[in-house]
Each structure stands twice: as structure tokens, then as C-alpha cells.
N, C-alpha and C positions, 0 to 999 in steps of 0.2 A: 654516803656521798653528799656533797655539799657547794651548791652554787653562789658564788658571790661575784661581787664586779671587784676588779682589780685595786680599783683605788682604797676600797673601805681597808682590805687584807694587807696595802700598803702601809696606811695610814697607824695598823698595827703593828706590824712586823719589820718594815724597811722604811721608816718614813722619808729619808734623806735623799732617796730616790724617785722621788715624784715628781722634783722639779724637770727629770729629764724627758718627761713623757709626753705626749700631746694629749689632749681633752678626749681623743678618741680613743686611745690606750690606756687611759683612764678607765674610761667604761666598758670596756670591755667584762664580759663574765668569763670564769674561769670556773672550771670544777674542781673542788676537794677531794678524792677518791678518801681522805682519813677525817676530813675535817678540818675547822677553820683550826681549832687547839693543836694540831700536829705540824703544824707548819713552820720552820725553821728561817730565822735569815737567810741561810743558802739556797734553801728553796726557793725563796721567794725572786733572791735574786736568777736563779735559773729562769723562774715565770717568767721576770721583765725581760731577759735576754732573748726568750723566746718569741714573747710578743713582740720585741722589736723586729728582731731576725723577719720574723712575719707578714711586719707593715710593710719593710725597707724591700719585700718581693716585688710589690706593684711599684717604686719607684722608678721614673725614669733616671737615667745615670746620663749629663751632657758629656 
């Protein structure tokens, strides 16, 4: 297993998608259950989807 903050793994894997994050979803740490080396574009793209998913719980909706 293997902790890192979301942006470094972005930075390698899916970089074209950071500009949609905020500074907080950025920093976020994530666990690697295989590893930074296992990690796939699709995967990564799942992460961000789910960190969004995440944040977007505490929003208020007008």
C-alpha cells in the first residue's frame, strides 16, 4: 500500500485533468492498495470522479 496526494499521481498519470479540481482536491491523499506503478489512466480517472462525487456531498444546491 501506498499513500500519496492526488495531485503528484495526477501530475503523472492524467495531467489534463487538474485544471478541473480545486486546491482542496488537489491535496487530498489517496491510498494505492498496488502502488503508484499500477495505476492506469482509467483508474485515475475513477479517483477524480470519486473525489468529486465526494466534495459535491456537502454542497449546497439553490
Amino acid at each position: 500500500m501506498e499513500q500519496i496526494q492526488l495531485n503528484i499521481l495526477l501530475e503523472f498519470v492524467y495531467p489534463e485533468v487538474l485544471a478541473l479540481l480545486t486546491d482542496y482536491e488537489k491535496n487530498i491523499s489517496i491510498v494505492l492498495q498496488y502502488g503508484f506503478g499500477s495505476v492506469k489512466a482509467e483508474d485515475a480517472q475513477e479517483i477524480v470522479e470519486a473525489v468529486i462525487m465526494e466534495q459535491g456531498k456537502t454542497a449546497l444546491i439553490h
